[in-house]
C-alpha positions in Angstrom: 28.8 26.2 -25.7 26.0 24.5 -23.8 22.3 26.0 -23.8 22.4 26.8 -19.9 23.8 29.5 -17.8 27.2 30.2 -19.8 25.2 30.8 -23.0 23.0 33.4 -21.3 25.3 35.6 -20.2 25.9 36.6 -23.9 22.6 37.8 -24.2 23.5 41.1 -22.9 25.5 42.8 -26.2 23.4 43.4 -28.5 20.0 45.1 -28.5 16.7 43.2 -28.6 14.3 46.2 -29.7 14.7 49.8 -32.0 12.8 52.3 -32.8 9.2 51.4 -34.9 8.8 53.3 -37.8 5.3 53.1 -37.4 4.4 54.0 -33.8 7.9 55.8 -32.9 8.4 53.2 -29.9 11.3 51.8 -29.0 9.4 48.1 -29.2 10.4 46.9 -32.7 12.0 43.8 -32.1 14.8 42.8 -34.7 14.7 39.1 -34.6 11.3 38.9 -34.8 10.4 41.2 -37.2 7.5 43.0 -35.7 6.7 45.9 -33.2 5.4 44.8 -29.7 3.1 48.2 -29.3 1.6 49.0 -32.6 2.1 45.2 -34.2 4.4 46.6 -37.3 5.5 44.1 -39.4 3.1 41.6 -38.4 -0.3 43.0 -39.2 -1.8 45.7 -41.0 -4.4 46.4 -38.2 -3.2 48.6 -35.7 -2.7 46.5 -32.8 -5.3 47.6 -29.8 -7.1 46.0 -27.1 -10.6 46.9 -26.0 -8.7 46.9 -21.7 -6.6 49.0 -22.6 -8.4 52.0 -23.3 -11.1 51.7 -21.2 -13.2 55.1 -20.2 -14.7 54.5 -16.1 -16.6 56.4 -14.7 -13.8 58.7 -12.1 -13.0 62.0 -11.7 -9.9 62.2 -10.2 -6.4 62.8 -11.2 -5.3 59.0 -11.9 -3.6 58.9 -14.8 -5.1 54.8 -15.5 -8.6 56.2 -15.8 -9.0 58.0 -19.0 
């Protein structure tokens, strides 16, 4: 089996993420060893970013503008 398109089209069978045990996501990866949300199994630190939960200054009903 070759590394090209035959090979991909086994990718489909088995599942790439499960549930965190941490965050409750369904973003653990199991090759990998580590959650993509909360960063479980990689760090101790809860993985956050200062974009992402950024207060503006709106008062509408967008649910992007906390």
């Amino acid at each position: 089996m070759g590394k090209g398109t035959p090979s991909k089209g086994k990718k489909n069978k088995a599942a790439t993420h499960k549930t965190c045990r941490r965050c409750g996501n369904h973003s653990y990866h199991r090759r990998k060893r580590f959650c993509a949300s909360c960063g479980f199994g990689k760090t101790a630190k809860l993985r956050k970013f200062a974009w992402r939960n950024r207060t503006r200054a709106f008062y509408g009903k967008k649910s992007f503008y906390r």
